[in-house]
Backbone as numpy.savetxt, mean C-alpha at the origin, in Angstrom:
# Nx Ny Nz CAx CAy CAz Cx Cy Cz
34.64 -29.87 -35.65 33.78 -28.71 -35.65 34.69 -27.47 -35.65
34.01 -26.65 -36.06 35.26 -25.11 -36.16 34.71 -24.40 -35.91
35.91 -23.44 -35.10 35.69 -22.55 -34.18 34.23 -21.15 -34.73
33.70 -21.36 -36.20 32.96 -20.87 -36.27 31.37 -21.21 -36.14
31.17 -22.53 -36.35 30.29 -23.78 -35.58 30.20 -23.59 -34.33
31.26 -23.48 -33.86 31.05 -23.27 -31.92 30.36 -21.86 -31.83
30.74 -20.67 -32.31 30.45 -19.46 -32.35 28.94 -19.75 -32.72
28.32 -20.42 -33.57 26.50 -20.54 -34.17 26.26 -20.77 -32.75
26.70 -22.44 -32.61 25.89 -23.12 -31.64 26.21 -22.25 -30.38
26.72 -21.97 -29.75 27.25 -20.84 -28.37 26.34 -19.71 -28.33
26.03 -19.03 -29.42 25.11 -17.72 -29.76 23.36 -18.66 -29.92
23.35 -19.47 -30.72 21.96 -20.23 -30.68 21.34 -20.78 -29.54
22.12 -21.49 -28.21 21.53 -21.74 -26.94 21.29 -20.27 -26.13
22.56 -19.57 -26.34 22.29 -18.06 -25.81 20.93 -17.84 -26.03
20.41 -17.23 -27.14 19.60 -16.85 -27.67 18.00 -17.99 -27.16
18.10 -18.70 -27.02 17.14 -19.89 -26.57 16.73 -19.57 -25.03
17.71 -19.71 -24.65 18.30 -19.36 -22.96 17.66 -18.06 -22.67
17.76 -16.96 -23.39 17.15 -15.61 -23.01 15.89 -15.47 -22.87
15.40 -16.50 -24.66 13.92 -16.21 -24.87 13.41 -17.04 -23.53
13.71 -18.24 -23.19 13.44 -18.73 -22.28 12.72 -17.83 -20.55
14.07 -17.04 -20.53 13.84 -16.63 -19.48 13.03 -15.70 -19.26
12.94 -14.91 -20.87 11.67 -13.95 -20.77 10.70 -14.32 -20.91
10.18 -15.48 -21.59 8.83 -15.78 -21.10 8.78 -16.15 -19.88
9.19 -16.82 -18.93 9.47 -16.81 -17.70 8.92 -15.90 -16.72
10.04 -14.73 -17.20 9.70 -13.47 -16.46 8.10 -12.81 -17.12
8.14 -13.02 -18.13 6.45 -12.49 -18.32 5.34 -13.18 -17.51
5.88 -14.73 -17.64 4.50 -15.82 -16.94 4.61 -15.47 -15.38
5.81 -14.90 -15.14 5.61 -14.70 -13.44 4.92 -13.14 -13.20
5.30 -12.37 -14.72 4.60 -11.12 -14.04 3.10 -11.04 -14.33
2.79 -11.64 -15.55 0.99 -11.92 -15.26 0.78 -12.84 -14.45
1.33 -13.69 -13.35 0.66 -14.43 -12.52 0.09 -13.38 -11.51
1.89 -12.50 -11.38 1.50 -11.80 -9.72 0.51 -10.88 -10.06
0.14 -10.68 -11.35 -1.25 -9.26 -12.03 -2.18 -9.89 -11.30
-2.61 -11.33 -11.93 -3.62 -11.78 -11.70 -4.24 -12.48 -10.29
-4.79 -13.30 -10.31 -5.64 -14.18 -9.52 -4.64 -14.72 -8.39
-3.52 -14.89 -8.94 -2.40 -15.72 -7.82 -2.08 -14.50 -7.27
-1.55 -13.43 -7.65 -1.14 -12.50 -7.10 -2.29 -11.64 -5.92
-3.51 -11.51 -6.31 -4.55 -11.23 -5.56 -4.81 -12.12 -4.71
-4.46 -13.88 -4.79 -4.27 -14.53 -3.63 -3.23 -14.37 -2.56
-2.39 -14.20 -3.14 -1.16 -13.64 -2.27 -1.16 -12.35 -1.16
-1.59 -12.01 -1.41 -1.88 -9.87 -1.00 -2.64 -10.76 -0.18
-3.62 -11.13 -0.20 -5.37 -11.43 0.29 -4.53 -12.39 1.74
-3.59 -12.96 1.52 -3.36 -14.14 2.50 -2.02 -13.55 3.28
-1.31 -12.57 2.87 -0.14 -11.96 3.36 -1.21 -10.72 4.84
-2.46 -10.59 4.10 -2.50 -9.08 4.81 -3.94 -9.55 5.78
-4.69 -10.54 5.20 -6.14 -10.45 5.82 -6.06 -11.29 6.87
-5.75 -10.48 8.18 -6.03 -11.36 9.77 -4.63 -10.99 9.95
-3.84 -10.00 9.75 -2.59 -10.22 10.43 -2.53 -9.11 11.20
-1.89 -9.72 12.17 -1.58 -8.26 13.61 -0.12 -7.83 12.98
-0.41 -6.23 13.20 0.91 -5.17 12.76 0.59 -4.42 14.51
1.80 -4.33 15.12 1.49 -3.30 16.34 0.10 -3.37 16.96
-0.47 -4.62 17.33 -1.71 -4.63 18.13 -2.68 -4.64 17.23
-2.92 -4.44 16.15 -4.07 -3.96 15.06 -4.37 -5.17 14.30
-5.29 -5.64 13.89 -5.52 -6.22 12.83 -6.60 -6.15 11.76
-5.72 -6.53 10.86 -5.74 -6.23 9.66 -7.18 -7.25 9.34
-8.11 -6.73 8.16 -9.18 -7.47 7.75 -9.53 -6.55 6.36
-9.10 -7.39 5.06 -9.46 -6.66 3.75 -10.57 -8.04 3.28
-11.41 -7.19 2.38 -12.72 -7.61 1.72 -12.45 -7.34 0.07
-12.69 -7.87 -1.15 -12.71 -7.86 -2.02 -11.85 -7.33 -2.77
-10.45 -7.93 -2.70 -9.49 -7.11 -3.37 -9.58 -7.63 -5.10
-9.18 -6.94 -5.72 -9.30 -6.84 -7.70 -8.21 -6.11 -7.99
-8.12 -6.05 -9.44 -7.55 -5.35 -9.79 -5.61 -5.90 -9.93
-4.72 -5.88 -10.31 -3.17 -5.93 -10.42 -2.41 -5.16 -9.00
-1.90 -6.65 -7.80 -1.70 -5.88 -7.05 -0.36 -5.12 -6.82
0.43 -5.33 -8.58 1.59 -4.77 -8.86 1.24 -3.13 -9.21
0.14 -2.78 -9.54 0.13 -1.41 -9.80 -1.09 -0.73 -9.05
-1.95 -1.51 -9.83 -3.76 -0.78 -9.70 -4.47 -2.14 -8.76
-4.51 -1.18 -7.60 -6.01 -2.44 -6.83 -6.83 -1.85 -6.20
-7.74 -2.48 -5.98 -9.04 -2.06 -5.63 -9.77 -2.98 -4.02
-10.00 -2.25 -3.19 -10.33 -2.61 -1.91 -11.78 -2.63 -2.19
-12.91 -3.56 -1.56 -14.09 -3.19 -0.91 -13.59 -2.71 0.59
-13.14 -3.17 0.93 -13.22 -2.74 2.48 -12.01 -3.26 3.23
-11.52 -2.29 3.98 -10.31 -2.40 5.06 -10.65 -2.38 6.43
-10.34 -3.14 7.26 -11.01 -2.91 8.69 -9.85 -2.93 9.51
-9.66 -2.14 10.72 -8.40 -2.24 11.34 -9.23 -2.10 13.00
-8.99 -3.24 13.81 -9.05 -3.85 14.82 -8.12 -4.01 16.00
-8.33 -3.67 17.20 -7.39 -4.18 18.12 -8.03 -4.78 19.94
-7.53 -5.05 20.77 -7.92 -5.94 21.20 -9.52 -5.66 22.03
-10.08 -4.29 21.40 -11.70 -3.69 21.98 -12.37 -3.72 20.82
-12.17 -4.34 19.35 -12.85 -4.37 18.51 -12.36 -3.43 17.24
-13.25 -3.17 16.19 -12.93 -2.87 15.10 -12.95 -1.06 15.54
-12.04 -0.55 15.34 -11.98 1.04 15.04 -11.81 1.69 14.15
-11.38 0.95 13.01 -11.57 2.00 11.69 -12.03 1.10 10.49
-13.19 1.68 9.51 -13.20 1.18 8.66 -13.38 1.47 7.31
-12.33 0.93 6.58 -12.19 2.26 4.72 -13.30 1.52 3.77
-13.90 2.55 3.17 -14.79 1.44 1.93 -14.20 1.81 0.82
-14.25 1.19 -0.61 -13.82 1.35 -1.70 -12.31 2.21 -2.33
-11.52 1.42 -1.43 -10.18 1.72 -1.59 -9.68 1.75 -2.79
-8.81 2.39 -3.71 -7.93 2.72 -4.35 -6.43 2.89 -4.83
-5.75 1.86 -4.82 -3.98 2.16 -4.79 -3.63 2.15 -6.20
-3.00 3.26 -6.76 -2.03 3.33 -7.84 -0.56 3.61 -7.60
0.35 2.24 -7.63 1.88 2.31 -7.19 2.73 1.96 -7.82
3.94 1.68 -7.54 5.07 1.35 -8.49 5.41 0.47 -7.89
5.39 -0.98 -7.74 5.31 -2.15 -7.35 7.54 -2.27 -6.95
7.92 -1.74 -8.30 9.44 -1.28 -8.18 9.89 -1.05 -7.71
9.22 0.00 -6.85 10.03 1.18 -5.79 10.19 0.45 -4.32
9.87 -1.01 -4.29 10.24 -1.47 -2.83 11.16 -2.26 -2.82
11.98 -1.96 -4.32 13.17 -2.72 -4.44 14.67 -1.42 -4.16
13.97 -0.14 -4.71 14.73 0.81 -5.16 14.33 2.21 -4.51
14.41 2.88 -3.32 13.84 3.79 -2.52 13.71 5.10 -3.51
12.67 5.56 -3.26 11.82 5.80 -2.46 10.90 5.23 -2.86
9.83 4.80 -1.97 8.48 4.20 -2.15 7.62 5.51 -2.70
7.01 4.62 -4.26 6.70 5.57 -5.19 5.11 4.86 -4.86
4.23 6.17 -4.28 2.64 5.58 -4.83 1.94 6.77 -5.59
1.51 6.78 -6.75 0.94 7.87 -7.16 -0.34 8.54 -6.64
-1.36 7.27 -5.94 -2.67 7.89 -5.59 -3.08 6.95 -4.81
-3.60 7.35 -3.62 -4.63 6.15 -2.90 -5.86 7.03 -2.67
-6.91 6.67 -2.71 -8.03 7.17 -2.80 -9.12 6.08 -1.95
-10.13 6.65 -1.10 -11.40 6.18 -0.16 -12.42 7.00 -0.39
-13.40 6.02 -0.52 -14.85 6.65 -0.75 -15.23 7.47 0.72
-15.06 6.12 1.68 -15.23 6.73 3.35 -14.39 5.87 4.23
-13.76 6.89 5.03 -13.32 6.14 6.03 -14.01 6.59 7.11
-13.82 5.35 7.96 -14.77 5.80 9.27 -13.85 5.49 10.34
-13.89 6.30 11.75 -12.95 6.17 12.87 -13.93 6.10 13.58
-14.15 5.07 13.99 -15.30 4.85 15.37 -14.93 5.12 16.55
-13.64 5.04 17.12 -12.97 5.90 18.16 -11.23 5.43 18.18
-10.87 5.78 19.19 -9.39 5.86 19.05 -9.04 4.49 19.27
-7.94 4.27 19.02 -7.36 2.88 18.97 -6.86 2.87 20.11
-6.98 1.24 21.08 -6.54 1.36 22.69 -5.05 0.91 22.29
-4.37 1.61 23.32 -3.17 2.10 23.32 -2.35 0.32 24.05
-1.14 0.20 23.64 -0.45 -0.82 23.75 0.38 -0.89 24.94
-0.15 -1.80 25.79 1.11 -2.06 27.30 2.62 -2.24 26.72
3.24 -3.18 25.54 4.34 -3.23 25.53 4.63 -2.33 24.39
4.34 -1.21 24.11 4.75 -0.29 23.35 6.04 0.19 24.18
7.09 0.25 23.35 8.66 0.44 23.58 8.12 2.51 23.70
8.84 2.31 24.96 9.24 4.26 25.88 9.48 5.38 24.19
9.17 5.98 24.28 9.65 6.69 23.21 10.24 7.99 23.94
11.08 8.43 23.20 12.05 10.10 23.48 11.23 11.16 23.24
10.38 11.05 22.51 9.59 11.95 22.44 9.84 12.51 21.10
10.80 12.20 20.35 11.00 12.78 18.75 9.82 12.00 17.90
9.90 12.58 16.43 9.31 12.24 15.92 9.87 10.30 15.50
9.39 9.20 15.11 9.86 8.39 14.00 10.97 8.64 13.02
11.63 7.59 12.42 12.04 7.50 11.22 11.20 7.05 10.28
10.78 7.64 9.26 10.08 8.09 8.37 10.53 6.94 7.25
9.84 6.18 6.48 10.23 5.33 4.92 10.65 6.54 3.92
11.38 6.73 3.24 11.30 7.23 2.36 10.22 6.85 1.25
9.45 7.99 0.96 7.97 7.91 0.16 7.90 9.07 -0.61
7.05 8.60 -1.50 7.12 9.81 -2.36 4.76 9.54 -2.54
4.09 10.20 -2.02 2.59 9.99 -2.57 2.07 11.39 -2.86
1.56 10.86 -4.46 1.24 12.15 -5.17 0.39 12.55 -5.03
-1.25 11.48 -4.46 -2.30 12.09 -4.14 -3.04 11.25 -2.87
-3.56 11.66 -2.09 -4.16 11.15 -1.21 -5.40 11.97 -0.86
-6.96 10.93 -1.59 -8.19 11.55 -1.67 -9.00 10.57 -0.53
-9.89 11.17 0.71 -10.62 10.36 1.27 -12.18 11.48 0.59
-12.39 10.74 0.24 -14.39 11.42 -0.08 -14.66 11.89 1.06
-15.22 10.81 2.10 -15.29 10.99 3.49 -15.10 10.90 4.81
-14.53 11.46 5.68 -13.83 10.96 6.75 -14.83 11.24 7.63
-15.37 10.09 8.29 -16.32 10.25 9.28 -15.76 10.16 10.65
-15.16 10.93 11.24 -15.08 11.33 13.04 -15.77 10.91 13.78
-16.13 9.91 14.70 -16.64 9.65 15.65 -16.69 10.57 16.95
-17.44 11.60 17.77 -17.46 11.88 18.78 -16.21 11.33 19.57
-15.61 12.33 19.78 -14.59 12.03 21.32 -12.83 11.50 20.39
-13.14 11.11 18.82 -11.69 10.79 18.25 -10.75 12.21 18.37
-11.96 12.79 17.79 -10.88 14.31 17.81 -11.88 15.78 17.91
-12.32 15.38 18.97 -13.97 16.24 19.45 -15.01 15.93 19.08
-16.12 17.04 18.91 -17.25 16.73 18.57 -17.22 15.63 16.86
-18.15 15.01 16.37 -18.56 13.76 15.80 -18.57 15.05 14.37
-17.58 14.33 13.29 -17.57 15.32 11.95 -17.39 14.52 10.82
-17.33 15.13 9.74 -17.60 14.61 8.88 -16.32 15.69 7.43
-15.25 15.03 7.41 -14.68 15.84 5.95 -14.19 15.29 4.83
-13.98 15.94 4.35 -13.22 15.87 2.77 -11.57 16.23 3.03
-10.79 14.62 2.50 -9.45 15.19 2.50 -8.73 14.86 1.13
-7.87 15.84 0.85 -6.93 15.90 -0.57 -5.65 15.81 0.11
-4.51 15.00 -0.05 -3.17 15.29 0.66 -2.09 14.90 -0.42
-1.09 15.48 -0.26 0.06 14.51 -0.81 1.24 14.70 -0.37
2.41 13.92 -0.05 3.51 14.32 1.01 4.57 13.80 0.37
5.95 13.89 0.93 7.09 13.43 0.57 8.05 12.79 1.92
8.38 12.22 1.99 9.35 11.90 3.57 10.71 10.87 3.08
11.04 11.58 4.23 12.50 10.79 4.36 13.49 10.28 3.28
13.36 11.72 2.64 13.90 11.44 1.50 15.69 12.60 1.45
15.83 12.49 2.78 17.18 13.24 2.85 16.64 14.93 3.40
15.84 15.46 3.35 15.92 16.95 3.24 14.47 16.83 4.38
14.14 15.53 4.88 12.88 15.95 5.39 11.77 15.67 4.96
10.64 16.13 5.37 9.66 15.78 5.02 8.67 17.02 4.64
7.76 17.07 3.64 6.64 17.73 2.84 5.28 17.30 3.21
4.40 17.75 3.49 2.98 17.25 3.51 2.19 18.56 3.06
1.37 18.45 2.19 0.39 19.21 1.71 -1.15 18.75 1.80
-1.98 19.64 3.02 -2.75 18.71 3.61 -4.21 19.50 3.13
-5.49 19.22 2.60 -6.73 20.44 2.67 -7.59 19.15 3.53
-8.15 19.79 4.11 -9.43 18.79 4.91 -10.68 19.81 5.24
-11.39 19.48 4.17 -12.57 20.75 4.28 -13.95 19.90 5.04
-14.76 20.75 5.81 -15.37 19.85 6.86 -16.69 20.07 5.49
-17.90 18.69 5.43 -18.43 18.72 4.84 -20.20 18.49 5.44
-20.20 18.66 6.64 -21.09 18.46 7.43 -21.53 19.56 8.15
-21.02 20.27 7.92 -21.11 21.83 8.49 -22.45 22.85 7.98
């Protein structure tokens, strides 16, 4: 065989080998779009305690690499359910939790509701009194339709409209641009 035979066949498995791997990489990225991937999210997040809270999502859809769609978020701790979001919204960059900053373009709620404050944690670690360290994030829009206040969360029982979008911990600090117009008034 001669050394230009080796050169075909060497470049022809190459070439096999690549296509290979990109269909590969395609069949794994429409899995995580689809149905497997919405199983995944659904079984990573629904019933799990984060800091005393737990977690309870309802009807997730949608690609949970970019665009998904909530019926309902419920967040719970050990006196029952205290907050609950309806018709959730995430548009993100699935990327950016490989490569900082965490990029989400929009999360959006029809209503969230705060039925009262969340009971506070016995083994919550002393704090100094500073603020957190912050993820680096970058969110371009943050729309709640309605934020329903429960009496006594943060005074009298209200009802608003919020538009936000912020930046953090991205070296220089943090940005928040906040409107919360009361709509019950």
């Amino acid at each position: 065989m001669t050394s230009r035979q080796v050169i075909v066949r060497v470049l022809r498995w190459s070439a096999i080998t690549i296509v290979i791997l990109a269909a590969l990489l395609a069949g794994l990225r429409l899995a995580a779009g689809g149905a497997p991937g919405r199983w995944l999210v659904t079984s990573q997040l629904d019933g799990r305690e984060i800091g005393g809270q737990t977690i309870a999502i309802e009807g997730l859809s949608g690609d949970p690499l970019s665009r998904l769609h909530l019926d309902r978020l419920t967040l719970a701790d050990a006196d029952g359910v205290w907050l609950t979001a309806e018709d959730i919204r995430l548009d993100w960059q699935a990327s950016s939790l490989l490569f900082k900053p965490y990029r989400v373009r929009s999360i959006s709620a029809a209503r969230v509701e705060v039925l009262r404050r969340p009971a506070g944690r016995d083994d919550a670690p002393d704090s100094d009194g500073g603020l957190p360290e912050l993820p680096a994030l970058i969110l371009g829009e943050l729309t709640v339709a309605e934020l329903a206040l429960a009496e006594g969360v943060a005074g009298p029982a209200s009802r608003l409209r919020i538009d936000a979008s912020a930046e953090a911990g991205a070296g220089d600090g943090a940005r928040l641009h906040l409107d919360a117009e009361r709509v019950d008034a």
